[in-house]
N, C-alpha and C positions, 0 to 999 in steps of 0.2 A: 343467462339468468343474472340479476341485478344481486350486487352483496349490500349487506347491510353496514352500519359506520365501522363495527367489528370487522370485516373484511371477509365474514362467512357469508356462503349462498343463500339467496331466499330474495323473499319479497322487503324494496325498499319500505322506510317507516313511512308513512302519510305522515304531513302537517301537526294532523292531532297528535297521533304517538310522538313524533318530534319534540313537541311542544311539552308536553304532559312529562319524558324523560328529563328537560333542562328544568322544567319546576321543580321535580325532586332530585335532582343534586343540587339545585341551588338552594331546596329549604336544606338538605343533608350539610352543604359549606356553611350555609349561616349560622345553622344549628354550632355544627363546629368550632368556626372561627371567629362569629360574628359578625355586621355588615361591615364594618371598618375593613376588617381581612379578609372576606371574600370576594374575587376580582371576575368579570367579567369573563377575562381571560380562562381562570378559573373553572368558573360552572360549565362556558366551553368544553375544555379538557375534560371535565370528568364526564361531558354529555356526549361525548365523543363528536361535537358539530364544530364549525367552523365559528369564532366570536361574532361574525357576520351576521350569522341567522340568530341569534340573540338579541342581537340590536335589533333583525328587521322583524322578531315575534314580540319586542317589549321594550324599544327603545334603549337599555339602557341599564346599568343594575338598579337603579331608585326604581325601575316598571317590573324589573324581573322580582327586584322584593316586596311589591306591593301584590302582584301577582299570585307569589310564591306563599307568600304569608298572608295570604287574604287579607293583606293589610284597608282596610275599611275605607280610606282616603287616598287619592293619588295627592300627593304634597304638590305635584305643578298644578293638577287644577287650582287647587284651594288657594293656593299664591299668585293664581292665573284672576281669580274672585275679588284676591283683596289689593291685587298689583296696582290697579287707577283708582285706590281710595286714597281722595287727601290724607296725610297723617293723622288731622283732626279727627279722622271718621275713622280710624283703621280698629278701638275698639267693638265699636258698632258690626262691623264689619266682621271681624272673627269670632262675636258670641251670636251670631246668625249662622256662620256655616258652623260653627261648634256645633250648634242647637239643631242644623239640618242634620246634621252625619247622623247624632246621638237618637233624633227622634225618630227616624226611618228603622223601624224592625230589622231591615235587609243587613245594615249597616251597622247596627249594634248590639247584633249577634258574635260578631267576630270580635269588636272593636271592647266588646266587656271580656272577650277570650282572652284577648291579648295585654287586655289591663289586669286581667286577673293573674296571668301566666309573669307579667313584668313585675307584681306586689306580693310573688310568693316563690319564683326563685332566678337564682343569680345570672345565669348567663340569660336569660329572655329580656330580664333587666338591662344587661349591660346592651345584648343589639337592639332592644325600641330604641336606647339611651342611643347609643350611637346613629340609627337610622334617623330619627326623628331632630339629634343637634343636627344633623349636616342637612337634611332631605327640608327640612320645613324653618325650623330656628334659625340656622345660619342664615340664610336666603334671607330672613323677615330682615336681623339686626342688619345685615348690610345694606339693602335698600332703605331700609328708611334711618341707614345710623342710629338705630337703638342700639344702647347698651346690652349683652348678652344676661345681664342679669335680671334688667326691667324686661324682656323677653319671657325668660324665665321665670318671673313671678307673675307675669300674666299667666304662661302655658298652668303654673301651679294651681292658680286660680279655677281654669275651666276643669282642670283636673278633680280638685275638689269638690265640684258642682256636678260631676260624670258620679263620683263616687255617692255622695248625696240624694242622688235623683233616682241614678240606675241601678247602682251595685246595692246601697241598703236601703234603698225606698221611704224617705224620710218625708212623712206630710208635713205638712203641702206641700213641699218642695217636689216632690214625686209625681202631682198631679196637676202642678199648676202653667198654665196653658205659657209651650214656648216663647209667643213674645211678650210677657210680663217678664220671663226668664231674661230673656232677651234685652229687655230696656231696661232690667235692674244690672244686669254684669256689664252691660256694655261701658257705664261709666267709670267701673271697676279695672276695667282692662284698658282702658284709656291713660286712666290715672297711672296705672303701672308703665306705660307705653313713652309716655311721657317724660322727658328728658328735665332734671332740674337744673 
């Protein structure tokens, strides 16, 4: 008879139980310690698997916290979308997939959970804060050598625009079809983008 990762008898876990077990210790570690402090290594140990089988159900902690956290966006797609836009075009470029993620029901069911969960209390704040500088922000400013601030005042920008549209429903901004959205922020997040 097969033990399970406890080393008691029975039937081994399938795939799915596998999988299902390492999402909830790892939302359990992030909840805890936040993404900075939770390791790979980590969710392993408490899932009782090998880190191996981590990587090979989710690449990587950025897949396991997107996973784990219904996080609404994978940050390598999205940086995979706007990786071969000239710089000139890179605002254009992020108030497009901004405006995909937000306008998709599927995707902004979760992604208004998680903005509302980050603007009302402290530790969900501090891991978007943490997931989001290093999983999407960092990556932008160091390919294209933007400053972490011009960065930042762009992310602020669609931030506000999320809050506007979705969270309090503000006409016409609420109803006004995403690429006029789209061809007015885009030179907004340009201008921020933009190095003086």
């Amino acid at each position: 008879m097969a033990a399970d990762v406890t080393g008691r008898p029975g039937r081994r876990p399938g795939p799915t139980e596998t999988r299902e077990r390492i999402l909830a210790c790892a939302r359990r570690l992030f909840a805890e310690k936040g993404y900075d402090g939770a390791s790979l290594r980590g969710i392993a140990r408490e899932a009782g698997v090998d880190p191996a089988l981590v990587h090979h159900f989710f690449g990587g902690k950025q897949g396991v916290f997107v996973a784990a956290m219904r996080f609404p966006i994978d940050p390598a797609a999205v940086l995979e979308q706007v990786a071969h836009m000239p710089r000139e075009r890179l605002g254009e470029a992020l108030a497009r997939v901004f405006l995909e993620v937000w306008d998709d029901p599927a995707r902004r069911a979760p992604a208004l959970a998680l903005l509302r969960s980050a603007m009302t209390n402290e530790q969900a704040a501090t891991m978007m804060r943490q997931f989001v500088s290093s999983a999407l922000l960092g990556p932008i400013t160091e390919r294209y050598r933007i400053p972490p601030l011009r960065v930042q005042a762009a992310v602020g920008q669609m931030i506000g625009m999320a809050v506007l549209r979705y969270v309090l429903e503000v006409e016409p901004i609420a109803s006004a079809p995403p690429q006029e959205l789209a061809a007015m922020l885009a030179p907004v997040l340009q201008h921020h983008l933009d190095s003086s």
